[in-house]
BAFI-3210 file (N, C-alpha, C; in Angstrom, 3 decimals, decimal comma, padded with zeros to 6 digits):
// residues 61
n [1|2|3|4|5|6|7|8|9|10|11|12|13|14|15|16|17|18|19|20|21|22|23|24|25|26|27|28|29|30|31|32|33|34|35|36|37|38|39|40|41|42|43|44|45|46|47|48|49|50|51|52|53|54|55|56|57|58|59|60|61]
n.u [003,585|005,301|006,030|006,610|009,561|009,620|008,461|009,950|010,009|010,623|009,889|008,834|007,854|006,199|004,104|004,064|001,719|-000,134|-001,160|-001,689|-004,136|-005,898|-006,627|-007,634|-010,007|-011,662|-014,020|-015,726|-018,885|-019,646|-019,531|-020,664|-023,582|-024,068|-024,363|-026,359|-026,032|-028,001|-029,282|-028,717|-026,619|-024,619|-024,077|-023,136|-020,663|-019,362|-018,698|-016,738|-015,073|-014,577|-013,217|-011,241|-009,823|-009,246|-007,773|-005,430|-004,819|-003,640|-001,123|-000,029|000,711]
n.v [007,944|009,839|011,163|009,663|009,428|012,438|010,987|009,385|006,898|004,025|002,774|000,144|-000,006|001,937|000,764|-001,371|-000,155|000,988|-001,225|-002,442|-000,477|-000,650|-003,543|-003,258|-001,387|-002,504|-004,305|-001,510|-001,554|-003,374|-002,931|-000,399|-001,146|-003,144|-000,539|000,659|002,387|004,885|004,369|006,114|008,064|005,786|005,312|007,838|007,464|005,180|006,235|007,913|006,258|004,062|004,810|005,802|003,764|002,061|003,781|003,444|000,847|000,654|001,994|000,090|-002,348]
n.w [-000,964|-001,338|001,029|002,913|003,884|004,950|007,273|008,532|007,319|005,447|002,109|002,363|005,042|004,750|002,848|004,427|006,502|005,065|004,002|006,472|007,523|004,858|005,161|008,152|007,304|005,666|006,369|006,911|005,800|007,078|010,226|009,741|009,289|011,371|013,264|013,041|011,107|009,238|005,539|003,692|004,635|004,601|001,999|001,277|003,179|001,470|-000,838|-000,486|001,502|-000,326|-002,611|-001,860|-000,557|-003,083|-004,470|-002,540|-002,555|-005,032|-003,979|-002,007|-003,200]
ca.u [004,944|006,192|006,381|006,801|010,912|009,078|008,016|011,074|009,435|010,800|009,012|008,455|007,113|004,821|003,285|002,815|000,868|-001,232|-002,062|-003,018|-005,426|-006,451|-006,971|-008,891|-011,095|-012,210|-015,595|-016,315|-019,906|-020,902|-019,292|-021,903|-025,019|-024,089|-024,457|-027,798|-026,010|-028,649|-028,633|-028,133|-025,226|-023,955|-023,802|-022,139|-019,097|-019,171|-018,243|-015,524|-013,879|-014,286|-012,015|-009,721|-009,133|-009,159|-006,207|-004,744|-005,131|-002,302|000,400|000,306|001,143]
ca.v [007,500|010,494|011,811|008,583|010,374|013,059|010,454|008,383|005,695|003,294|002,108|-001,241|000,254|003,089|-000,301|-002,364|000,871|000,935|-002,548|-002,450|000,593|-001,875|-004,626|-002,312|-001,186|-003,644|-004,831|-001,012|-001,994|-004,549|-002,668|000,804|-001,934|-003,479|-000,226|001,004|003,655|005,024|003,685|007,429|008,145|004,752|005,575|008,690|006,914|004,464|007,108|008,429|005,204|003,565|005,627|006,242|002,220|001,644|004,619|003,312|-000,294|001,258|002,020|-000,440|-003,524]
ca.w [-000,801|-001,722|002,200|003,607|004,585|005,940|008,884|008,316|006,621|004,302|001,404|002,446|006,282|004,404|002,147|004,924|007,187|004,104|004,104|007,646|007,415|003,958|006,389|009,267|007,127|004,654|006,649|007,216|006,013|007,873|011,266|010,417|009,330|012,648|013,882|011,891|010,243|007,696|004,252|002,928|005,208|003,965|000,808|001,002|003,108|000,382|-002,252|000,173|001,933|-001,560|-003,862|-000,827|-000,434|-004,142|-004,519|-001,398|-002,754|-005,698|-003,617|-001,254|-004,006]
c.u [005,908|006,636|006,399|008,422|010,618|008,668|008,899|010,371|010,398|009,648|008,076|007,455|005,714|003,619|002,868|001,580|-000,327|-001,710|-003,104|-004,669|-006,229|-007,283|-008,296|-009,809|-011,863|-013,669|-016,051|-018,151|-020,789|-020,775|-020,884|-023,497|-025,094|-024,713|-025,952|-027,640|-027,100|-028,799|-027,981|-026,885|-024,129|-023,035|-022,873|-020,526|-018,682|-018,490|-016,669|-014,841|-014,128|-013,262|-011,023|-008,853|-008,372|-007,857|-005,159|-004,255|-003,338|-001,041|000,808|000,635|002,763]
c.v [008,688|011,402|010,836|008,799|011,318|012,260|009,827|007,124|005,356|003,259|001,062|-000,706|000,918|001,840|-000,960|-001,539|000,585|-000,458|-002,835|-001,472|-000,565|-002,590|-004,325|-001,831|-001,709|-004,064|-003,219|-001,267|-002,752|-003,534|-001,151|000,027|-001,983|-002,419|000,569|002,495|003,805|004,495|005,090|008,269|006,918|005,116|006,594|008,713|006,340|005,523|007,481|007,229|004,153|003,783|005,868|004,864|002,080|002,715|003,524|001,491|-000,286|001,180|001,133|-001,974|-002,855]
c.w [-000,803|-000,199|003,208|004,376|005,004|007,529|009,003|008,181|005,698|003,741|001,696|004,298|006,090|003,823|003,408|006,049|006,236|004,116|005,678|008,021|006,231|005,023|007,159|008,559|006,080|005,385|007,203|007,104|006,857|009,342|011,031|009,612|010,620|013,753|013,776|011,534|009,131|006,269|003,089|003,233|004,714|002,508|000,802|001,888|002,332|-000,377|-001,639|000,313|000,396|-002,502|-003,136|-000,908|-001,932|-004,796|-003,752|-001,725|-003,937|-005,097|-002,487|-001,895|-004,146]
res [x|x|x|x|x|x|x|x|x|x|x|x|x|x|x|x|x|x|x|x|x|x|x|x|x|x|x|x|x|x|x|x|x|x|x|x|x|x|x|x|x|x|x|x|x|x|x|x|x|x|x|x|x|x|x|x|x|x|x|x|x]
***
């Protein structure tokens, strides 16, 4: 949030961006099963797009 006036964002525009990325990537799993990503490559997006959402999950309430 804190460079959300760097792009000329409001508050309320930067929250709902974040909800849509939220949104878009909420079934990443099923989309790289679908695609027969690895289960060891899996995992290590898991660790990444996990803690990113679950931050991202914070400032977008």
């Amino acid at each position: 949030m804190a460079y959300a006036s760097s792009f000329r964002l409001s508050d309320a525009e930067c929250r709902r961006i974040l909800r849509d990325v939220l949104d878009g990537t909420k079934g990443w799993r099923d989309v790289a099963l679908s695609n027969n990503v690895p289960m060891k490559e899996l995992s290590r997006f898991a660790e990444a797009l996990d803690g990113l959402r679950s931050q991202l999950e914070h400032l977008a309430d």
